[in-house]
N, C-alpha and C positions, 0 to 999 in steps of 0.2 A: 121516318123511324130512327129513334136515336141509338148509336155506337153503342156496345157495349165494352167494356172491357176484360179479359182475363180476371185481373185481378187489381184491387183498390188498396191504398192506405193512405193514413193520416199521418204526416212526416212532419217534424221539424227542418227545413232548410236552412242551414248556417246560415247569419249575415255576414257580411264582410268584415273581418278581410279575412275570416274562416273558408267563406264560401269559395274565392277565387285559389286560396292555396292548396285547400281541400281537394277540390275538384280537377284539378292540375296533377295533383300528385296522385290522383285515383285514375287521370287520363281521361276524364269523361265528364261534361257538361250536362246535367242533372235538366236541365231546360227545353237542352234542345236536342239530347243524342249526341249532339257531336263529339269526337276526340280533339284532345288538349296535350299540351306539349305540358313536359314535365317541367316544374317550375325552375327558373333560371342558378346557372350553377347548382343542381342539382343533379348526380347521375344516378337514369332509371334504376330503380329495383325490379327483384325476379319478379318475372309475371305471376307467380301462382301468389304472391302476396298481395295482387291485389283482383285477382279474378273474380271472388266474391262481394266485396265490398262494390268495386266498381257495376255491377249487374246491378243494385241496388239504386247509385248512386249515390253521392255526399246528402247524408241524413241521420237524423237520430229519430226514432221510431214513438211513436205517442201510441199511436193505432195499430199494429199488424199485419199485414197484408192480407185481403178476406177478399170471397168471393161475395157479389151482392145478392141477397136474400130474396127469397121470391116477395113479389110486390113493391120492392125497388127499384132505383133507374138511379143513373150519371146525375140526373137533373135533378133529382129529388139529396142526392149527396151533395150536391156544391151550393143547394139553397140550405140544408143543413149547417153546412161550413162555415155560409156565410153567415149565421146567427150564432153561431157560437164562437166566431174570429171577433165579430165587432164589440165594439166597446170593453174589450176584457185590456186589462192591464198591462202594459209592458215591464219587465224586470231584467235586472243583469243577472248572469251568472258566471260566476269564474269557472275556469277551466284549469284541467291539469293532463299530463300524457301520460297516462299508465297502460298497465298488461291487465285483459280482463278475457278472463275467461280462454283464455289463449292467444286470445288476440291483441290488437294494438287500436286505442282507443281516445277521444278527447273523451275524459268525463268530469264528471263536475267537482268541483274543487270542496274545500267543506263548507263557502258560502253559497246561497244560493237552491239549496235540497229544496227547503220549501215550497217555494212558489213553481222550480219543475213538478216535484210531486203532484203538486195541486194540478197543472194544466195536463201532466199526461192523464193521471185517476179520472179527471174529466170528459179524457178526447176518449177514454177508451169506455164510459159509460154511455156517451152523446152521441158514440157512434154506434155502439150493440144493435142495433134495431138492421142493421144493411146490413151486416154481416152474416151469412148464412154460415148454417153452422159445420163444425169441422168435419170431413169425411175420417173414417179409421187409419185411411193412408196418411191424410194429414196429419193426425196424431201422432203417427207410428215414425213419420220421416221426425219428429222431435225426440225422436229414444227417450221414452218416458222412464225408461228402466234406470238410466243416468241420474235422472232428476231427485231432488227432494222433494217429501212429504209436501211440501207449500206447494213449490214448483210444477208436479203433480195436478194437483188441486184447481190453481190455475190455468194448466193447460186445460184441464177437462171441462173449468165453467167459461175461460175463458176464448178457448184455443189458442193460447200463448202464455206459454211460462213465466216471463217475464213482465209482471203486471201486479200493481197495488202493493202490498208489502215487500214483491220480489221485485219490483222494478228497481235499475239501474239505468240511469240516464247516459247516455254513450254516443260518440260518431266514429264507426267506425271507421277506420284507416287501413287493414291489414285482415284478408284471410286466418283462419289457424297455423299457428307458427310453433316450430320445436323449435328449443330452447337457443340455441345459438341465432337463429333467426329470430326471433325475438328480441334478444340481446340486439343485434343489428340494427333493427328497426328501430327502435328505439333511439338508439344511436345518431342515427341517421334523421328521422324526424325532429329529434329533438336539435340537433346541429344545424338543420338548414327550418323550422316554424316554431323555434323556441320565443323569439320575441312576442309571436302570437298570443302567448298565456299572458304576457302582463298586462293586455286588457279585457275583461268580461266578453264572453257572448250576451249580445243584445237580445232578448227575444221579443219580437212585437209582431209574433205570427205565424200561423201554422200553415199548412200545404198539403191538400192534395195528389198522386200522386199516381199513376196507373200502371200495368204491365199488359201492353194490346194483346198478348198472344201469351200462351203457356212456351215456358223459356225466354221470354225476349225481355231484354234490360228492360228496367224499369225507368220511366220521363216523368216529370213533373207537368200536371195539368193544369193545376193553379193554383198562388198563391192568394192569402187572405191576412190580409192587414187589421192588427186590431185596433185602427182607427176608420176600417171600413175598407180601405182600400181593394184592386184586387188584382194581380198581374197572370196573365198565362201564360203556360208552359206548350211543349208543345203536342201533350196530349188530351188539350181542351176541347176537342171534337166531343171528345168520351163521358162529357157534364154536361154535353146539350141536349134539349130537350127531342 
């Protein structure tokens, strides 16, 4: 009988060398669970700046986090995955470090919108079918009351606000921050992964992504190459059949 998981989504994984500074500076190895020393000559930040991001782990979001729909499985998502990773095209995209939405972010520079647009609008239609649908708590933990009209709308057809014309492409880096921590962060990022933006994010693939248990960080189960490829993480129990 195959694993189930809590809970799924469709992640972008930085490539490098996003993914190793990334992941360093959140303390935590998206792969394997493990903790990571803060990247060299850099001194930690407050923990509450990155207690959120890091449960997550180093990702920008195509898919949501969803539970699987009745008449789904592990195994029927990663045979999915792997049809819609292969043969699709790779692109760069520049990067830049802004403040979004509170927080602190790599998001996409002005080149580049295109071709993300196009793969997240993708992952989040290719995948609809696993997703069961939102309960009212889920709803209600997104303070719909906050939201705009689109924002709204989205969350109700989609269960996530953040999708098709509201989509913002982002990795986060940083919890919600008031104003002076913000400013800090920013600061500070940008002093010690500045050189990082003056070459594109590569993307040539999407990923998988589980939470075994309600509350527990979230691992990478597998990745999918869109030349076919396909590497695992360490919660590829939870895609077999």
């Amino acid at each position: 009988m195959s694993m189930q998981a809590h809970r799924y989504a469709i992640y972008l994984s930085p490539a490098e060398p996003f993914r190793s500074f990334g992941s360093q500076w959140l303390g935590r190895n998206a792969d394997t669970g493990a903790a990571l020393p803060m990247p060299q000559d850099m001194a930690p930040p407050p923990a509450e700046w990155l207690k959120a991001p890091a449960h997550y782990g180093l990702h920008a979001t195509l898919k949501p986090p969803f539970r699987l729909a009745d008449g789904t499985d592990g195994s029927m998502l990663d045979a999915a995955a792997r049809d819609f990773a292969r043969g699709r095209e790779a692109f760069d995209a520049p990067l830049t470090l802004r403040a979004l939405r509170g927080f602190i972010a790599w998001c996409l520079d002005d080149g580049g919108s295109r071709d993300m647009h196009a793969l997240a609008d993708a992952c989040v239609l290719a995948f609809d079918r696993f997703r069961a649908p939102a309960t009212a708590e889920e709803l209600a933990r997104r303070k719909p009351d906050r939201l705009t009209p689109d924002e709204r709308r989205m969350l109700e057809a989609w269960g996530y606000p953040y999708v098709f014309e509201t989509f913002i492409f982002h990795i986060t880096l940083t919890g919600m921050l008031d104003a002076a921590s913000e400013a800090a962060a920013l600061a500070c990022l940008s002093a010690a992964g500045g050189k990082l933006l003056e070459t594109p994010l590569h993307v040539d693939g999407i990923s998988v992504f589980v939470q075994p248990k309600s509350g527990d960080d979230f691992i990478a189960a597998r990745h999918y190459g869109f030349n076919g490829s396909t590497t695992d993480g360490a919660g590829a129990a939870y895609l077999e059949a």
